[in-house]
N, CA, C and O atoms as CSV, one atom per row, in Angstrom:
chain,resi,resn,atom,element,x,y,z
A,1,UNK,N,N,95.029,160.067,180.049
A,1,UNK,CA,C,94.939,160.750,178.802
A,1,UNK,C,C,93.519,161.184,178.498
A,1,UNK,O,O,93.189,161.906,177.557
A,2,UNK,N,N,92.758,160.680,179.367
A,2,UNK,CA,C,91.346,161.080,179.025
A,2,UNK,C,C,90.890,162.563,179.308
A,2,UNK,O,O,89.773,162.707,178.812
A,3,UNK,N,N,91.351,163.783,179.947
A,3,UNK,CA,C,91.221,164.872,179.578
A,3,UNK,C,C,92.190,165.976,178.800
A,3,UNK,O,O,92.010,167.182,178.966
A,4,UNK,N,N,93.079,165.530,178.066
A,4,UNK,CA,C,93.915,165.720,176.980
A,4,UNK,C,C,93.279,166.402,175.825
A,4,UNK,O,O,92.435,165.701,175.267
A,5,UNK,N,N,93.475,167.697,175.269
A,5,UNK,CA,C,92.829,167.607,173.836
A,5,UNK,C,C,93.968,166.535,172.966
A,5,UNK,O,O,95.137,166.287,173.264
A,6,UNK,N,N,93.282,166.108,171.987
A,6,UNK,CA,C,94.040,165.846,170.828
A,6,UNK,C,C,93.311,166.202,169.517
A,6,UNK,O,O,92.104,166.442,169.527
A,7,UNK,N,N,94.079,166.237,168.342
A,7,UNK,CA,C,94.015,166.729,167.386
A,7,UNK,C,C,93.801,165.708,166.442
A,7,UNK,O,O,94.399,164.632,166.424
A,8,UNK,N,N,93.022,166.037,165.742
A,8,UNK,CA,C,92.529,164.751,165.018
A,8,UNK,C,C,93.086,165.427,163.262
A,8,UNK,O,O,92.924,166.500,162.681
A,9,UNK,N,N,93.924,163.851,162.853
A,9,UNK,CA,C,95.161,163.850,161.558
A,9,UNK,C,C,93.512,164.447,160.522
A,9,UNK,O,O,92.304,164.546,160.736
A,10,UNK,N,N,94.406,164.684,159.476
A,10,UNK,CA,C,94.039,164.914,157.883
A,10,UNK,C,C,92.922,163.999,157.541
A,10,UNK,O,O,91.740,164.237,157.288
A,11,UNK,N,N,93.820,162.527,157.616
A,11,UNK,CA,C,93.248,161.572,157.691
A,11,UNK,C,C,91.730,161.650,157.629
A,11,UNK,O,O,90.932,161.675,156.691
A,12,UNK,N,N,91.549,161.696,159.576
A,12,UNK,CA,C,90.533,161.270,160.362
A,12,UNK,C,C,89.670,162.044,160.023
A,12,UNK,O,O,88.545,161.567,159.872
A,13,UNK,N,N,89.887,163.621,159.761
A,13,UNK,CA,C,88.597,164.396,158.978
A,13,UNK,C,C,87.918,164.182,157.721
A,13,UNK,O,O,86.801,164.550,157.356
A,14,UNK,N,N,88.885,163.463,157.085
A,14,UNK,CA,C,88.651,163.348,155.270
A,14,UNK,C,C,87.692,161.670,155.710
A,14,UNK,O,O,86.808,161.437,154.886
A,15,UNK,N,N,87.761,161.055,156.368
A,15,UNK,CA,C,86.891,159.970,156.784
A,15,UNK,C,C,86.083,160.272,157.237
A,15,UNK,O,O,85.179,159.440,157.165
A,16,UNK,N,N,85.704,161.651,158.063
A,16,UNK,CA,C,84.464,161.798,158.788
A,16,UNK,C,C,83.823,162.475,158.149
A,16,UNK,O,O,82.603,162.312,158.158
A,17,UNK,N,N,84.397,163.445,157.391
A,17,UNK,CA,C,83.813,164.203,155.857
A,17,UNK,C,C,83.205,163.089,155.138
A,17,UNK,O,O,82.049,163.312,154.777
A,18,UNK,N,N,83.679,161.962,154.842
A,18,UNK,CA,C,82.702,161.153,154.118
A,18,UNK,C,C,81.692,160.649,154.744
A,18,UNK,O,O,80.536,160.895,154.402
A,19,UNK,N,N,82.021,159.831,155.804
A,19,UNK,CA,C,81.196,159.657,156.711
A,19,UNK,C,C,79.381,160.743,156.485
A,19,UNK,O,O,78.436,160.244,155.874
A,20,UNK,N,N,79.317,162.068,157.073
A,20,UNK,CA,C,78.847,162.589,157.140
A,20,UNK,C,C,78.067,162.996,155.439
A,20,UNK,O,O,76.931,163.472,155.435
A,21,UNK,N,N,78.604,162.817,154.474
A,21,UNK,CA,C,78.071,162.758,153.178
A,21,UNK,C,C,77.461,161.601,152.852
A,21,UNK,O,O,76.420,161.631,152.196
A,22,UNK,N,N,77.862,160.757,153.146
A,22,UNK,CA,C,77.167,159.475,152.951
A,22,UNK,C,C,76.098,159.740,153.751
A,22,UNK,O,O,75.175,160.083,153.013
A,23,UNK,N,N,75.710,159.754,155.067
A,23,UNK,CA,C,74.932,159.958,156.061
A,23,UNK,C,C,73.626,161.107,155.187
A,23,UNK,O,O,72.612,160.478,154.885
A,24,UNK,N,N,73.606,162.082,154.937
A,24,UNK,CA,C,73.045,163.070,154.556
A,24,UNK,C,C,72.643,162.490,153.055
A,24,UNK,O,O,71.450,162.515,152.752
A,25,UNK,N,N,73.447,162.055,152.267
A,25,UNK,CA,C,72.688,161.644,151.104
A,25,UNK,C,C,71.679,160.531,151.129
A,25,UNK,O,O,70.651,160.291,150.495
A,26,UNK,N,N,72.650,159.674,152.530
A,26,UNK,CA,C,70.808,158.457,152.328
A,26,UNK,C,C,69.590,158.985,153.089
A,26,UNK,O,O,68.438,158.564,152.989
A,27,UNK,N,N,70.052,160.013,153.896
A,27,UNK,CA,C,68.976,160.784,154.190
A,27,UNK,C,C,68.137,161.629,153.067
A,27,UNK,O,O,66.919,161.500,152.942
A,28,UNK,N,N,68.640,162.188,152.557
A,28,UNK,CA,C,68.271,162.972,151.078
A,28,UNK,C,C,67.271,161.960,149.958
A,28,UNK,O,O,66.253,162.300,149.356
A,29,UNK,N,N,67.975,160.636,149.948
A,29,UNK,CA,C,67.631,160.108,149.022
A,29,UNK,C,C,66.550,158.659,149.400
A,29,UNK,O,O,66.253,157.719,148.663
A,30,UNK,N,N,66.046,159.004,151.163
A,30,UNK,CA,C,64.885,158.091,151.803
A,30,UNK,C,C,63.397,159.118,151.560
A,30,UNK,O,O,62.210,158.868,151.353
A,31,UNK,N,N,64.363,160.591,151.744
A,31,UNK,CA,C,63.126,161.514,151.749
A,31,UNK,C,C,62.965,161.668,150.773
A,31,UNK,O,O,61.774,161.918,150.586
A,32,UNK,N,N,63.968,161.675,149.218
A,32,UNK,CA,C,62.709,162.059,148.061
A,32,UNK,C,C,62.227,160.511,148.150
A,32,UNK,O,O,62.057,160.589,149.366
A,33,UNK,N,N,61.992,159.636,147.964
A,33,UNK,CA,C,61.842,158.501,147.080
A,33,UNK,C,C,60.767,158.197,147.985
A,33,UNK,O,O,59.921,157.454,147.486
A,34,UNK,N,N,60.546,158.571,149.223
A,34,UNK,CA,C,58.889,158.135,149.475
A,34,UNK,C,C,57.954,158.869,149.008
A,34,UNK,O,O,58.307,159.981,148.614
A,35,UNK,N,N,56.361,158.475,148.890
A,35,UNK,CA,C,55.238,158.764,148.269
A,35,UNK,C,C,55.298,159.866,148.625
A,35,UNK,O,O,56.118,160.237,149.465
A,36,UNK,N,N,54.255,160.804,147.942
A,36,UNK,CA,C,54.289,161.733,148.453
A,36,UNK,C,C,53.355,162.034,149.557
A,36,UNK,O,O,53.551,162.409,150.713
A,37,UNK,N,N,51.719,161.625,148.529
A,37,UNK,CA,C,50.734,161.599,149.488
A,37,UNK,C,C,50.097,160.383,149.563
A,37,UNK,O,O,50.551,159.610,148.719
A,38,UNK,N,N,48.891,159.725,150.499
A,38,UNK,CA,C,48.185,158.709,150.258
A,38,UNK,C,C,48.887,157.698,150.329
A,38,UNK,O,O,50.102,157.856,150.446
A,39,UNK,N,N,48.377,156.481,150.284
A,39,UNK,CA,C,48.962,154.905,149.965
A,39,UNK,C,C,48.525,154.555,148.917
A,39,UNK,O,O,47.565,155.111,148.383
A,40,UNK,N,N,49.203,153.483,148.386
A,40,UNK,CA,C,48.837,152.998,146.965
A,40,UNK,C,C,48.466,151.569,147.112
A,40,UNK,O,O,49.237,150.775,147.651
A,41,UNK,N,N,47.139,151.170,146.582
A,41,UNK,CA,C,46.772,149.698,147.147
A,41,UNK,C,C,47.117,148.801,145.970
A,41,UNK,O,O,47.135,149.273,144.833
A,42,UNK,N,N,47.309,147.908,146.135
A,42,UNK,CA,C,47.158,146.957,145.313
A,42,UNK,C,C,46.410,145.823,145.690
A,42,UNK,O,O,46.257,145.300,146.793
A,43,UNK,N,N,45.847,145.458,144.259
A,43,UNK,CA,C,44.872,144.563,144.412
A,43,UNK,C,C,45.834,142.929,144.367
A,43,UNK,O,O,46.952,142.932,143.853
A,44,UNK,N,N,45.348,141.861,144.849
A,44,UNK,CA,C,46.218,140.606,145.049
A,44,UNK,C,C,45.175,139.532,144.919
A,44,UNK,O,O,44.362,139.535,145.844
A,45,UNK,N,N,45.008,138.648,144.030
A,45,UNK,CA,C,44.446,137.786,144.027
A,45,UNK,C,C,45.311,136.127,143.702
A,45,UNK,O,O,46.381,135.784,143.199
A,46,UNK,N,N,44.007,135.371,144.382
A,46,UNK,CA,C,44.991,133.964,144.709
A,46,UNK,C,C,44.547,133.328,143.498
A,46,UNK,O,O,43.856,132.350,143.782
A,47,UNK,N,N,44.663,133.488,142.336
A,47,UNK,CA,C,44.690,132.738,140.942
A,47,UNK,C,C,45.815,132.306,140.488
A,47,UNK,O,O,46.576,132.811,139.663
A,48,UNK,N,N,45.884,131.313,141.090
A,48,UNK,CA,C,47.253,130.331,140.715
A,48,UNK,C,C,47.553,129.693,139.166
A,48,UNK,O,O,48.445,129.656,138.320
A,49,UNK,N,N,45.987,129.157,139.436
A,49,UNK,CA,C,46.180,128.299,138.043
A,49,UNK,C,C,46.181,129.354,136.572
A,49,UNK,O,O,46.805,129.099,135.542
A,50,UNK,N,N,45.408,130.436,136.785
A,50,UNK,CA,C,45.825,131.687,135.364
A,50,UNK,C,C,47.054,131.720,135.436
A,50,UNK,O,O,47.629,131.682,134.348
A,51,UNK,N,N,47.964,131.804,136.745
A,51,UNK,CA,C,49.469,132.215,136.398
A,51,UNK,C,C,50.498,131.456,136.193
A,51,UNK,O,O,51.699,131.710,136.109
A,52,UNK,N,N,49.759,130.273,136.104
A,52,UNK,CA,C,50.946,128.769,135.553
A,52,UNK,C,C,50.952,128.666,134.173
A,52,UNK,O,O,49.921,128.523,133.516
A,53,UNK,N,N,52.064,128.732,133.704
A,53,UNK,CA,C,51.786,128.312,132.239
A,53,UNK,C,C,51.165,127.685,131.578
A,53,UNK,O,O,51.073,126.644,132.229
A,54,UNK,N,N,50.516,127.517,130.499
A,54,UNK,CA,C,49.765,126.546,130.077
A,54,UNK,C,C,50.167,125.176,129.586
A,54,UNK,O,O,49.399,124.239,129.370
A,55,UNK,N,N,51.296,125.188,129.461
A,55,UNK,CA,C,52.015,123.865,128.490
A,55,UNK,C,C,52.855,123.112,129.921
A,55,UNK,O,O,53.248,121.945,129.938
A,56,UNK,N,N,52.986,124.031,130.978
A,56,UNK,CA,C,53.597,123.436,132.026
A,56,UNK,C,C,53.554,121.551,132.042
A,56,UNK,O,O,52.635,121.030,132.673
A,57,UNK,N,N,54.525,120.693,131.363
A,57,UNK,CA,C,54.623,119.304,132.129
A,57,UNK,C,C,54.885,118.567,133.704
A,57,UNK,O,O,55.808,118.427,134.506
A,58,UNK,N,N,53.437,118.207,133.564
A,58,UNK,CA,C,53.277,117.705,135.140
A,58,UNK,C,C,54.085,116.426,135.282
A,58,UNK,O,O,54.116,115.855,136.373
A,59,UNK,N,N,54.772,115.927,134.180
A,59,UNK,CA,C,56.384,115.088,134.570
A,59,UNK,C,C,57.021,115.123,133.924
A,59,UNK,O,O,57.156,114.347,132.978
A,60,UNK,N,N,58.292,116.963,134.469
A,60,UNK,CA,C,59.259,116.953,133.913
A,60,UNK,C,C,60.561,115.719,133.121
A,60,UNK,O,O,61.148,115.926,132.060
A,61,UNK,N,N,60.639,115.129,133.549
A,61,UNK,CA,C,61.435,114.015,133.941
A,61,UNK,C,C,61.158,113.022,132.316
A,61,UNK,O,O,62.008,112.440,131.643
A,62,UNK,N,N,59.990,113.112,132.132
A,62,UNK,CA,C,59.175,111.885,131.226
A,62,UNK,C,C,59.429,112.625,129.892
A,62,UNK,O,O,59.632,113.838,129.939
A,63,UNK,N,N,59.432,111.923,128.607
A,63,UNK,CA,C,58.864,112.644,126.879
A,63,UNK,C,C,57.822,112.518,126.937
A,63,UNK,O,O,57.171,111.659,127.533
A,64,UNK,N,N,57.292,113.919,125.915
A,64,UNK,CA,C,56.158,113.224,125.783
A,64,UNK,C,C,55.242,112.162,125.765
A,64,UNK,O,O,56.066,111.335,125.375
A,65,UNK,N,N,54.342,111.593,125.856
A,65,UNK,CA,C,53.560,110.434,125.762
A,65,UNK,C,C,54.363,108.845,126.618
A,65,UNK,O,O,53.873,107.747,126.882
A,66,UNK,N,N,56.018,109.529,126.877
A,66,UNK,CA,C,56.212,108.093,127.145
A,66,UNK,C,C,55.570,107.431,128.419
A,66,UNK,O,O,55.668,108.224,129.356
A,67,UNK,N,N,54.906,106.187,128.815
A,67,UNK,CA,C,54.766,105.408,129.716
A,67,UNK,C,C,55.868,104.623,129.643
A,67,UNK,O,O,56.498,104.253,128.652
A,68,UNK,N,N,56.160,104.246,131.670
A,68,UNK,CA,C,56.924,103.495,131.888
A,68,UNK,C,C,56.572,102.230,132.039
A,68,UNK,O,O,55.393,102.207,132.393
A,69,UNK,N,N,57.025,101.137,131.941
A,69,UNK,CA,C,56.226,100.050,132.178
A,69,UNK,C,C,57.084,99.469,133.507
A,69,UNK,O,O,58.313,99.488,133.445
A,70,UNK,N,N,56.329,98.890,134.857
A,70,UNK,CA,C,56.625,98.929,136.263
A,70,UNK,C,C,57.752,97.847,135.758
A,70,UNK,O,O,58.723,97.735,136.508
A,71,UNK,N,N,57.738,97.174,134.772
A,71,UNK,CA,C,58.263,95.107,135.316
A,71,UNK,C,C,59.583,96.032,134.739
A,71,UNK,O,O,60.563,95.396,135.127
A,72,UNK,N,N,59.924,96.879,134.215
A,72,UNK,CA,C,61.085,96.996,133.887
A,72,UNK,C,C,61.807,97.712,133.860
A,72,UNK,O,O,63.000,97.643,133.566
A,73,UNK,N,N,61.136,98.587,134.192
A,73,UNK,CA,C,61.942,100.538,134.527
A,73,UNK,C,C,62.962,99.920,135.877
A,73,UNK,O,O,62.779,99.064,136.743
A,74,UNK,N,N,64.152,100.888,135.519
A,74,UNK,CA,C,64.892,100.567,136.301
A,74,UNK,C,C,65.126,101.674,137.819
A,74,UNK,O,O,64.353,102.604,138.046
A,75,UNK,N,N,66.146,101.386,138.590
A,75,UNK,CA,C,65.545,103.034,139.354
A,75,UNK,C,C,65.983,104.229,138.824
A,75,UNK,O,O,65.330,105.173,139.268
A,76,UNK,N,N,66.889,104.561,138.000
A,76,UNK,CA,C,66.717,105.748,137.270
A,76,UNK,C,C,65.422,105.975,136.734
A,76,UNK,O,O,64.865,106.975,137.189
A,77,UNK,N,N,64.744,105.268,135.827
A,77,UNK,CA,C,63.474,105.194,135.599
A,77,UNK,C,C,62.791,105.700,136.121
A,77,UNK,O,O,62.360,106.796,135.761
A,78,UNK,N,N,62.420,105.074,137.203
A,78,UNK,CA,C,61.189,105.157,138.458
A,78,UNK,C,C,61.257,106.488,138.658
A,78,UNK,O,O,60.241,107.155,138.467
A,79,UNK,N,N,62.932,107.352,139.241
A,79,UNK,CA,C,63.039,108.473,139.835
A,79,UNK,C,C,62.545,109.769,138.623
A,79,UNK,O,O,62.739,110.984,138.637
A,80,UNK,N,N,62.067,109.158,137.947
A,80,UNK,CA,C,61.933,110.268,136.613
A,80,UNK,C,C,60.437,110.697,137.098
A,80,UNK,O,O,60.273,111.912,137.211
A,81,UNK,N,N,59.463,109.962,137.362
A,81,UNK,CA,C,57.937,110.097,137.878
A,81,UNK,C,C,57.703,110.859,138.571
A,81,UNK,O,O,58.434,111.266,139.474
A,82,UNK,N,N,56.262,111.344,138.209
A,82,UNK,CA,C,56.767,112.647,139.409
A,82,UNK,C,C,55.905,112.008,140.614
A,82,UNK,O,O,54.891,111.315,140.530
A,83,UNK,N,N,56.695,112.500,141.913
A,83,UNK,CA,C,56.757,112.178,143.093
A,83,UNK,C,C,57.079,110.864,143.304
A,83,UNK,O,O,56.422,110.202,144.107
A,84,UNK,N,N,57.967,110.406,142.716
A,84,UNK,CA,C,58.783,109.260,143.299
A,84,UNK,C,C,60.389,109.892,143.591
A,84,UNK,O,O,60.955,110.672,142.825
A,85,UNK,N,N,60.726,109.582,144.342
A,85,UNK,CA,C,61.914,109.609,144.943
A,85,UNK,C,C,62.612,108.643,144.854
A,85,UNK,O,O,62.096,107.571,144.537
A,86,UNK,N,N,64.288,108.758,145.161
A,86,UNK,CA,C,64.890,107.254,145.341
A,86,UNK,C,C,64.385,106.497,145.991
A,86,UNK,O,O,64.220,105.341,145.602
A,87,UNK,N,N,63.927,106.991,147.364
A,87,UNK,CA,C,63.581,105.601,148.426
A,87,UNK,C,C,62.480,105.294,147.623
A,87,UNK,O,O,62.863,104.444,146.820
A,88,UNK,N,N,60.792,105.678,147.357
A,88,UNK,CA,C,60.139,105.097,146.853
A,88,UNK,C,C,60.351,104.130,145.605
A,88,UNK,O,O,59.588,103.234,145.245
A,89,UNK,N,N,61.559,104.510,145.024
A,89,UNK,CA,C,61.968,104.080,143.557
A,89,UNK,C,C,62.486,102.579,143.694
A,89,UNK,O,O,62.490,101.616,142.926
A,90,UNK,N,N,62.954,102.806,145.099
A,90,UNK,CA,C,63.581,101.475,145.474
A,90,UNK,C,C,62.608,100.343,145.853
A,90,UNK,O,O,62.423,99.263,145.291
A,91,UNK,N,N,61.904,100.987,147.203
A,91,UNK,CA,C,60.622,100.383,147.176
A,91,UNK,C,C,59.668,99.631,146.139
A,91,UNK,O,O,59.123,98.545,146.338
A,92,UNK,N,N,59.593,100.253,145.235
A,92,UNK,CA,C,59.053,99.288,143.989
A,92,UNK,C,C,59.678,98.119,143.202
A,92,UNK,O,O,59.216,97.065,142.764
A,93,UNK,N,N,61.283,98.872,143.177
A,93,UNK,CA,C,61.960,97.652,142.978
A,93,UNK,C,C,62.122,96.416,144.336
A,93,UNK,O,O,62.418,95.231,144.185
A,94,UNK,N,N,61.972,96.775,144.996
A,94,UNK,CA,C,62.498,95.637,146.400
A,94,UNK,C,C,60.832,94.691,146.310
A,94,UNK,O,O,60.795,93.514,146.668
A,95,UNK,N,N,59.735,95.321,145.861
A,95,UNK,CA,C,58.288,94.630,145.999
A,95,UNK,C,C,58.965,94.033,144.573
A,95,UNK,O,O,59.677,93.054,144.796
A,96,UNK,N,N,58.906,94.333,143.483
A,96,UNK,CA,C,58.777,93.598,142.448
A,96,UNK,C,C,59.837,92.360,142.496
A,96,UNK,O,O,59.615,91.266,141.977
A,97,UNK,N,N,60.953,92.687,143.160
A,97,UNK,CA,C,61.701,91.526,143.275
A,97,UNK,C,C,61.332,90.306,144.481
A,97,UNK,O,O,61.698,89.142,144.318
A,98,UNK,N,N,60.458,90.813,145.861
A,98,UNK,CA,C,59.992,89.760,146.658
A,98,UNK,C,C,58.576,89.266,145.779
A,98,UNK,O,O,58.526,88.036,145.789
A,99,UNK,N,N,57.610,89.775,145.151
A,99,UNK,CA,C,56.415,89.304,144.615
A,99,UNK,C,C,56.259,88.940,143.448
A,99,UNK,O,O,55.272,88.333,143.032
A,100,UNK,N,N,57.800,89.480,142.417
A,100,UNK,CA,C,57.617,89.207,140.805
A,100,UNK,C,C,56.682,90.454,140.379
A,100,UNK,O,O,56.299,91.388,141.085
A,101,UNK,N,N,56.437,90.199,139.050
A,101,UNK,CA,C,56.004,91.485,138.520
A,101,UNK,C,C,54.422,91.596,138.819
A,101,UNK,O,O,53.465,90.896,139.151
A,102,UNK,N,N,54.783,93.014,138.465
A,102,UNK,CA,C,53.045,93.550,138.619
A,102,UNK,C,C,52.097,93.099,137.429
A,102,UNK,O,O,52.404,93.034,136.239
A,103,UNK,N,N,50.771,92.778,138.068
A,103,UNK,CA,C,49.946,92.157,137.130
A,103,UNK,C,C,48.751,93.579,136.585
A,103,UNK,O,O,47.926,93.539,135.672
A,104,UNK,N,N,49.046,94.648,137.464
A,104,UNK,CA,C,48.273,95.927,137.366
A,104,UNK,C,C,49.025,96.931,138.108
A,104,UNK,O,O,49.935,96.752,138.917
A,105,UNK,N,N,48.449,98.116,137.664
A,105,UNK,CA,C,49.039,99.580,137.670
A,105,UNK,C,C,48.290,99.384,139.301
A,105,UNK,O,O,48.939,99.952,140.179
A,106,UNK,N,N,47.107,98.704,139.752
A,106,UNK,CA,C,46.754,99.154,141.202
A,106,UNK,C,C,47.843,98.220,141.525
A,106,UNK,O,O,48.529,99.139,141.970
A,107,UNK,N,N,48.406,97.454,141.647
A,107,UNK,CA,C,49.852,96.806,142.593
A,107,UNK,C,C,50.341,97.489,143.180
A,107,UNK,O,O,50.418,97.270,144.389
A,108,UNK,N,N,50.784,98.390,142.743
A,108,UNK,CA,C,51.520,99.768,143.475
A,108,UNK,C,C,51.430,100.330,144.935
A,108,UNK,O,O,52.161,101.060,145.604
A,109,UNK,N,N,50.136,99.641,145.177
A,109,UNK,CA,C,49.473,100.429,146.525
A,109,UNK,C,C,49.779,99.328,147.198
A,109,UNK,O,O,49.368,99.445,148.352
A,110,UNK,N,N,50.284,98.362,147.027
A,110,UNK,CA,C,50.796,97.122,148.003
A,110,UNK,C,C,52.196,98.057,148.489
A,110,UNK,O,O,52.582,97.947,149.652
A,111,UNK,N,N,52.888,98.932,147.571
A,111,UNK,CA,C,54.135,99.527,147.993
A,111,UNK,C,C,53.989,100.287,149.064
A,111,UNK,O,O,53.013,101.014,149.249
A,112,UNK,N,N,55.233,100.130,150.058
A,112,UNK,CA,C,54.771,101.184,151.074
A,112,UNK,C,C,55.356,102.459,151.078
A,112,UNK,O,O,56.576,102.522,150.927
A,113,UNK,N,N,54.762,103.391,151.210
A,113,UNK,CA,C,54.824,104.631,150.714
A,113,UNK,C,C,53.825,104.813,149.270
A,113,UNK,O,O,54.078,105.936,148.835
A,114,UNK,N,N,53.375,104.512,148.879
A,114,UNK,CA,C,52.512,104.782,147.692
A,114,UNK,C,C,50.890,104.358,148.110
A,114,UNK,O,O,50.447,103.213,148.193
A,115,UNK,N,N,50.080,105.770,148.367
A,115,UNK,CA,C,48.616,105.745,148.565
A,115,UNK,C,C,47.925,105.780,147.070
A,115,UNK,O,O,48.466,105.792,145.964
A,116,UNK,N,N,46.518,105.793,147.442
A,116,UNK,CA,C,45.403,106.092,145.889
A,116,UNK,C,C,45.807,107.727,145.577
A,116,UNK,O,O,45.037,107.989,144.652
A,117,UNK,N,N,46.387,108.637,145.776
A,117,UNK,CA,C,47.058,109.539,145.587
A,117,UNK,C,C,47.854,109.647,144.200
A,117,UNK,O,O,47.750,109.890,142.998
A,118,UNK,N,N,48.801,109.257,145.332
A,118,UNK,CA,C,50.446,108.887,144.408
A,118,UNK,C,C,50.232,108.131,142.949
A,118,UNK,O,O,50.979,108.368,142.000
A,119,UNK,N,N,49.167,107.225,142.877
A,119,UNK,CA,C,48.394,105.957,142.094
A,119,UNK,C,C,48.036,106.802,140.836
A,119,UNK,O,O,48.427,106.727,139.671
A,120,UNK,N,N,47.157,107.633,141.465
A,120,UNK,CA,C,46.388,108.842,140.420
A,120,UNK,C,C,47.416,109.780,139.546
A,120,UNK,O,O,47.559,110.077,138.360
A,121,UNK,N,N,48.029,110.069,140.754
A,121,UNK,CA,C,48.911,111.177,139.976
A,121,UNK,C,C,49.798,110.680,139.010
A,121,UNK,O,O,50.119,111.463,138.116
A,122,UNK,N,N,50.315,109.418,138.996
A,122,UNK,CA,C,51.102,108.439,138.718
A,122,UNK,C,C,50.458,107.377,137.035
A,122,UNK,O,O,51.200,106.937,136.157
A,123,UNK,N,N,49.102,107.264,137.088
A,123,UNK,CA,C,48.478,106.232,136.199
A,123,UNK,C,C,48.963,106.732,134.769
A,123,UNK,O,O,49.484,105.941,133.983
A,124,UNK,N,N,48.764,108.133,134.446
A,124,UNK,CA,C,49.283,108.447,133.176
A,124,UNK,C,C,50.573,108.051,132.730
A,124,UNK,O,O,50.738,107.874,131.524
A,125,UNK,N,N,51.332,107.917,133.375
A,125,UNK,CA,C,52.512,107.675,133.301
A,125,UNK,C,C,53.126,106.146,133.217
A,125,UNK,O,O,53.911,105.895,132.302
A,126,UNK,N,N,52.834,105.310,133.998
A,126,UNK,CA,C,53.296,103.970,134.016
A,126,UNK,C,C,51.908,102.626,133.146
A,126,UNK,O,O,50.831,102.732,132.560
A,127,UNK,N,N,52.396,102.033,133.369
A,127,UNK,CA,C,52.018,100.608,133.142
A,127,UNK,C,C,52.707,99.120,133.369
A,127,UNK,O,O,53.850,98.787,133.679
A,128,UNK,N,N,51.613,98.442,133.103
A,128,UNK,CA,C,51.789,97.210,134.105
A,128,UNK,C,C,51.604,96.044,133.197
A,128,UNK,O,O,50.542,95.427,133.109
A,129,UNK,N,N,53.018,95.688,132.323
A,129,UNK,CA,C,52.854,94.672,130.969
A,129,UNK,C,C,52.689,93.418,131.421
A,129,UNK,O,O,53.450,93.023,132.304
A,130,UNK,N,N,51.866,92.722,131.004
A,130,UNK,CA,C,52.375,91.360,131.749
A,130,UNK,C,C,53.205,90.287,130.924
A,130,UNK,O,O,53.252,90.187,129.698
A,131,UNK,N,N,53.751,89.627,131.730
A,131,UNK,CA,C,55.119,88.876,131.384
A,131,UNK,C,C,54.838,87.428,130.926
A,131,UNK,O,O,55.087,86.714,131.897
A,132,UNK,N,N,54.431,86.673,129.880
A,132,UNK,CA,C,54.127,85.202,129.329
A,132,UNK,C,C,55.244,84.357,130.579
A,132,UNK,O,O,56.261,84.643,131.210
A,133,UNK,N,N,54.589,83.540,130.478
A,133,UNK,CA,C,55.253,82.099,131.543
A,133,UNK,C,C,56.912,81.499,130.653
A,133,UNK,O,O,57.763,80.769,131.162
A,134,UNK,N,N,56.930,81.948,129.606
A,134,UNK,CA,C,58.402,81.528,129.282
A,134,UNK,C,C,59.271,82.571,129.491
A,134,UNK,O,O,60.471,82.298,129.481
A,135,UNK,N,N,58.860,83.933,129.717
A,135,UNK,CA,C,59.406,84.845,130.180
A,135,UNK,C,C,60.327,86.167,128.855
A,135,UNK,O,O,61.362,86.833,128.868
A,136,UNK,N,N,59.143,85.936,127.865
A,136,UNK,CA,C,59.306,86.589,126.838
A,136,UNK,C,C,58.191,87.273,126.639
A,136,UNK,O,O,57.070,87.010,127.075
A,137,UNK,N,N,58.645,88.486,125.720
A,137,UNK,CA,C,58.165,89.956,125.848
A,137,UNK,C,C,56.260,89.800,125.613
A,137,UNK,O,O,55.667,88.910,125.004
A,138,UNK,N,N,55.677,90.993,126.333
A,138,UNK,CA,C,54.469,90.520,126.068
A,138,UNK,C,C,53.742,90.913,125.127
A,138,UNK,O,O,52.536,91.087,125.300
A,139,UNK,N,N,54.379,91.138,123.889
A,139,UNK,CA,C,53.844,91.295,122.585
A,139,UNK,C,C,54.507,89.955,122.193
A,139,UNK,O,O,53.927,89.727,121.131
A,140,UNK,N,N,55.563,88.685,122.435
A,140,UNK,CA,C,55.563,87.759,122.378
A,140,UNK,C,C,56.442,87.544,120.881
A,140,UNK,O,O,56.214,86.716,119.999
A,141,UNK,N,N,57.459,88.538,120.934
A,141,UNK,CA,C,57.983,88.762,119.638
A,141,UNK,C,C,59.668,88.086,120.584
A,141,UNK,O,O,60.546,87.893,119.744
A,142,UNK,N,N,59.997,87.855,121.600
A,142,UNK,CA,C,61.239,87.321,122.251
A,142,UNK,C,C,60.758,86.066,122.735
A,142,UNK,O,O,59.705,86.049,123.373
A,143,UNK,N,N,61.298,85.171,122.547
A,143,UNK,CA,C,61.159,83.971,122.821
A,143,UNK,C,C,61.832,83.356,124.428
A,143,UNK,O,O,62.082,82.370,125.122
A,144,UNK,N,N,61.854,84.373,124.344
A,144,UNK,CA,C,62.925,84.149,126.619
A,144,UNK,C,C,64.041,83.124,126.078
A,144,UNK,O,O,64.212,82.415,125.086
A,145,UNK,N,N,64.762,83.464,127.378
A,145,UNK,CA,C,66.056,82.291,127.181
A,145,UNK,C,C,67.193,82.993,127.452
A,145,UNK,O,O,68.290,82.438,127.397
């Protein structure tokens, strides 16, 4: 059948008619829409910090002003900080439960995964209450038990 004419249906023209319009208009419409003459430069500068908002909170997660305190945040808690993760979150809990509570905000760096970094970025945020020997609050208003 390969030297056969055939006749091509209604159809097949009214498809190649489009075909061919489509074809010609994105042609039409690549050639107006480029420049005409010249290039156009733009200038690009690496000013990050002008283009961050100003009120931006560096721990979403936290309210205002709140500090967490380490002996008792739980791991929802923890995961609220910024750059703690679950595993690290856990990590603090698994130290505070082999060593008991933290006697300071530097304790932390006994955790593994947590450098003088993490510490810094971190100090605004937490604290490190300490716990009376009867095991009541350390404003000493719970009497433990």
């Amino acid at each position: 059948m390969a030297g056969q004419n055939q006749r091509i249906s209604t159809y097949e023209w009214v498809v190649l008619a489009l075909t061919l319009l489509f074809v010609a208009g994105t042609l039409w419409w690549f050639h107006s829409s480029r420049p005409e003459t010249g290039v156009t430069l733009v200038e690009v500068t690496d000013d990050r910090q002008a283009a961050a908002p100003a009120e931006k909170p560096e721990a979403p997660g936290l309210l205002a002003g709140e500090v967490l305190d380490l002996n008792t945040a739980t791991l929802s808690d923890l995961t609220r900080l910024p750059g703690i993760g679950e595993t690290k979150a856990r990590a603090i809990l698994d130290w505070r439960e082999t060593y008991g509570p933290f006697r300071a905000v530097e304790d932390l760096l006994s955790v593994e995964g947590i450098g003088e970094k993490t510490l810094e970025n971190l100090r605004p945020y937490i604290a490190a209450a300490t716990i009376d020997e009867e095991g009541g609050d350390p404003d000493g208003t719970d009497p433990g038990g």
